[in-house]
N, C-alpha and C positions, 0 to 999 in steps of 0.2 A: 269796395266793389260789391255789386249787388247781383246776384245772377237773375236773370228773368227767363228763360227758356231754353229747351234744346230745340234742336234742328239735326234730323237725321241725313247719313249720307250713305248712301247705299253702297256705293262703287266712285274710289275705293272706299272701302266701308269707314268711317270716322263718326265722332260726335261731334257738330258745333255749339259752343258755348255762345249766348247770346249775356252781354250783363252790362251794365251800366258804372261808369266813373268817371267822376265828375260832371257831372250833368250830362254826359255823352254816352248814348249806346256803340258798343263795341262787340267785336265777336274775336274771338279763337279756336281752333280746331283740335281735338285729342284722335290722331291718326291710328287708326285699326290695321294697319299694312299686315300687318301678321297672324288676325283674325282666321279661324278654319268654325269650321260647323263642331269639333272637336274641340275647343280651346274650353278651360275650366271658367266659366264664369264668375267664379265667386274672386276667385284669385284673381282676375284679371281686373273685378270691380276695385276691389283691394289696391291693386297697382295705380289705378287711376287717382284713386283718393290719395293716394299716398302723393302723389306727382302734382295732384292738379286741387288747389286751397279754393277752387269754387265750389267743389264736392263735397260737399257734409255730409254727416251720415243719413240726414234726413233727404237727403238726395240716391243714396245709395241704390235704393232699390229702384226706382225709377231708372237710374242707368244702367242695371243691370237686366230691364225689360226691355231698353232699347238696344242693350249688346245683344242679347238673345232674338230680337227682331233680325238685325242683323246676319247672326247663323243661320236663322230661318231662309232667307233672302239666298245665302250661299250655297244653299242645298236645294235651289227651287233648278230642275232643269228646262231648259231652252230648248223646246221642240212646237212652241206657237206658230198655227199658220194664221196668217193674217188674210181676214175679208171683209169685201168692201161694206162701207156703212151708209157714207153719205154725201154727198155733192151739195157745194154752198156756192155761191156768184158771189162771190167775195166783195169782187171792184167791177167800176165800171171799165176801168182801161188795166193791161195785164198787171198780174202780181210780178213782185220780185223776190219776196223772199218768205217765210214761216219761221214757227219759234213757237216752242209748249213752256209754258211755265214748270214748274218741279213736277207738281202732282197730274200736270196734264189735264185740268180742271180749265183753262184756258189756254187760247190758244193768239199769237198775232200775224198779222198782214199784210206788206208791204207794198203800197203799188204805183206805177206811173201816173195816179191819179194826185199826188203828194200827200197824201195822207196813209197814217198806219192807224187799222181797227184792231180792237182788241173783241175778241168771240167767248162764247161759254160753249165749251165742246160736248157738253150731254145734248144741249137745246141748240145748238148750230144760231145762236142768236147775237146778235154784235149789241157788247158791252158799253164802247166806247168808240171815239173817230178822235183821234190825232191827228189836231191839226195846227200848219204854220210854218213849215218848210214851204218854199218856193219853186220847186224843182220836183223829183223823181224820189222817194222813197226806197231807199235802195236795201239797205242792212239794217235788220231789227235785230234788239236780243232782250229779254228777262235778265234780268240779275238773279239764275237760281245760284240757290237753293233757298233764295229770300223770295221771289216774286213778289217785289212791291217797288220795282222800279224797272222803266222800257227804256232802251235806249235804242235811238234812230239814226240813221244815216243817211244822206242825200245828194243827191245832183249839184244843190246849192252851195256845197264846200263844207257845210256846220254838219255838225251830231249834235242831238239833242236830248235831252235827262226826263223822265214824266214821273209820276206820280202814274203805278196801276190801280190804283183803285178810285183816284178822282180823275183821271187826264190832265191834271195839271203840269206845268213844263216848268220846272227846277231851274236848269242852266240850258245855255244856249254853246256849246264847245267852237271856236271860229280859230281858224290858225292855217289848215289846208289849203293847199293853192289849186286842189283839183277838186273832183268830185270824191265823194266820199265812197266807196264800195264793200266794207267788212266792217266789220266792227265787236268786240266781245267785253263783257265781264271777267275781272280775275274772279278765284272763287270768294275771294273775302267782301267781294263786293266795295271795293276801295278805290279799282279802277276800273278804268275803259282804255281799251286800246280799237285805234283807227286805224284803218289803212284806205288808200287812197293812190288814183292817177297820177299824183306828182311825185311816184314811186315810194314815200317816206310812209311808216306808220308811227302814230301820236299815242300816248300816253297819259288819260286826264285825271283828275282826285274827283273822284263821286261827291265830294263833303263841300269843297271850294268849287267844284271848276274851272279850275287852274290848270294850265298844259304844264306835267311833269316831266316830260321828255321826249324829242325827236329822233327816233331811230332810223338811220341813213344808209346805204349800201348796195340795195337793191339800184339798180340800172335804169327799169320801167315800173309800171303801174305793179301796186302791191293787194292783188286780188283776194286774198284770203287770211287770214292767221286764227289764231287759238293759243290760251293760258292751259300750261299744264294743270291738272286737279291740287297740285301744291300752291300754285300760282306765281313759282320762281320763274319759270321759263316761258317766253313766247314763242311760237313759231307761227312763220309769214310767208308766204308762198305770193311766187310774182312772176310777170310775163315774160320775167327775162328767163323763164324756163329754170330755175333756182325756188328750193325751198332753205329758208336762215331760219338758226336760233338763236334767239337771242335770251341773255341773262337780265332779268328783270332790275336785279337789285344795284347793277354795274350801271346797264342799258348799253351793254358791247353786245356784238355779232362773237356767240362762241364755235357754231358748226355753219357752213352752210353742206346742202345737199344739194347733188347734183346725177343726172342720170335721164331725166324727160326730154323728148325733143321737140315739146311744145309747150306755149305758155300752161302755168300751173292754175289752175281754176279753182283747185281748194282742198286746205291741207286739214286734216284733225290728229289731234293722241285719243290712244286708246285709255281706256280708265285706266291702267294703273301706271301710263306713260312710258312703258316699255315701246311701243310701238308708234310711227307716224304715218297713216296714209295722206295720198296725197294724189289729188286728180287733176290730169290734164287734158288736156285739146289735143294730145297724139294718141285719142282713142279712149282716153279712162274719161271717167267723170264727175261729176257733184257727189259727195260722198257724206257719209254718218257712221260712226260706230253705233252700236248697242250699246245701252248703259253697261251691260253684262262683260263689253266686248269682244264676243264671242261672235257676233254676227256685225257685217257691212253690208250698210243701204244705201245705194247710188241710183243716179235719176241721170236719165239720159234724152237726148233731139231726137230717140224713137221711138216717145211716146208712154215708153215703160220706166218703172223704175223697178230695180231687182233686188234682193238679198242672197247675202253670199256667207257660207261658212268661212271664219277669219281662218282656222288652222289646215281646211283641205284646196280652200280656195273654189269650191263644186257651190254653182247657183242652187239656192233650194225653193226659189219661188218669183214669180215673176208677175209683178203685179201691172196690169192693163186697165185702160178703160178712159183716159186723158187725150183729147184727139187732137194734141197740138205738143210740143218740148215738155217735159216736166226739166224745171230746173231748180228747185229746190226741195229738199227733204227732212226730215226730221223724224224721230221717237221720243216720245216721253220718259220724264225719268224712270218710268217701270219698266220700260220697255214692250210692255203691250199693245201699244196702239200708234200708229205709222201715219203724219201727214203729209200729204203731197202737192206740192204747187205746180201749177202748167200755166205757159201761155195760152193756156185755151180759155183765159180766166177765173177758172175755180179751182177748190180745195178739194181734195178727197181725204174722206179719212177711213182707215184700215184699222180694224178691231182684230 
């Protein structure tokens, strides 16, 4: 085994190992769960070498700059207000959805036009146009914390795999009997999971593209889901007014949740998976945690989208300026800066 790079993770704070065997790159993660701005780094460095045979000592200090980045991160406080920057016409027919890669250095865009653009969010410029879907452009996502691959979703029934930095298309994922509507990355970047109108979400190997599992139970269409930050657990949220968890490693139904009295339009965990929000059509809506988790951003049909303290539940800001639904939202993994998509066809972004 050869190591070739880290990969830092802010929330929850961990290291990714990037390293090579057998002619294959592979990753692992060394979880920081019990990380404080207090923790003795030297000892902690210690711990990791002693645990983890990719860490030499010529490595050492290097990961002890990134634990420290780390602490740094956990003692930054969350009092950013966010204002507008800039307005982009994305597409010619509405967007459907948004997505920042890790550092927030690009950004993608989904739209009724079948195509997904990739942008550079300093210069508001499009990178690339994915294209070759048939249909509607429905769910995009990054594979963070790697950003070097898009995954698409669409009307046509397929997800499809790219190449971010050529626009080239990988794999073509075909198996759904409906349209495709969500879709995520585990963290390791190993899977995708689909969800889709013919109530089922899908399961594919990033490496083969090969369907690893149909997960079944839901009633109707399966609107939403999300890989915890471990990337054991799924959660899928559907319009049968139900959000499921499911056990990745089984591929069983182990909780569902129940309590809305309207279809579920879309579920997230919090970073450290304590927590599941989850928006519906009886009044909640499109929602995001903060990387930080400490703050939830939700886009609503009026107009606005808001941020909200997760622990008092009290709005602390309400950002305007979209003269049509905003229905999707996003932050970068820093947490600084806020995109927002509208039917009104463009992007806004919030510094």
């Amino acid at each position: 085994m050869r190591l070739k790079r880290f990969l830092l993770r802010y929330y929850p704070p961990g290291i990714i190992l990037e390293y090579e065997r057998g002619g294959y790159l592979r990753t692992k993660s060394i979880d920081l769960l019990d990380l404080t701005p207090e923790t003795n780094t030297d000892e902690l460095v210690s711990e990791i070498r002693q645990s983890e045979p990719l860490i030499t000592e010529s490595r050492a200090e290097q990961v002890k700059e990134l634990v420290l980045r780390l602490q740094q991160k956990q003692g930054q406080q969350d009092h950013h207000r966010f204002c507008f920057c800039k307005e982009l016409k994305a597409h010619i027919l509405p967007l459907t959805n948004i997505a920042f890669n890790k550092s927030g250095s690009r950004f993608i865009t989904g739209s009724y036009d079948r195509t997904c653009r990739v942008w550079d969010t300093a210069s508001a410029t499009e990178m690339h146009t994915l294209e070759g879907h048939r249909n509607v452009v429905y769910a995009i996502a990054f594979n963070n914390p790697y950003g070097d691959k898009i995954a698409t979703g669409s009307f046509d029934k397929t997800c499809k795999l790219w190449c971010a930095e050529t626009g080239k298309c990988f794999h073509t994922f075909c198996g759904h009997r409906a349209e495709i509507v969500c879709l995520a990355f585990n963290p390791q970047s190993t899977l995708v999971a689909t969800g889709s109108m013919d109530a089922t979400a899908k399961l594919w190997d990033v490496e083969s593209g090969e369907e690893v599992a149909t997960l079944t139970g839901h009633t109707v269409e399966v609107l939403s889901l999300c890989f915890n930050t471990v990337g054991n657990h799924l959660v899928t949220g559907s319009f049968d007014y139900t959000v499921a968890i499911w056990d990745v490693s089984s591929k069983r139904r182990v909780h569902t949740l129940i309590g809305h009295m309207g279809e579920i339009s879309n579920v997230q965990f919090n970073w450290d998976c304590s927590l599941i929000a989850s928006g519906s059509t009886d009044k909640t809506c499109k929602i995001c945690f903060s990387p930080q988790g400490s703050r939830v951003l939700t886009a609503s049909s009026d107009k606005t989208a808001r941020l909200w303290d997760v622990q008092s539940g009290v709005c602390l800001q309400i950002l305007e300026g979209h003269t049509d639904e905003i229905f999707s939202c996003a932050f970068n993994y820093e947490g600084d800066t806020i995109i927002t998509g509208s039917k009104d066809n463009t992007c806004r972004i919030w510094y």
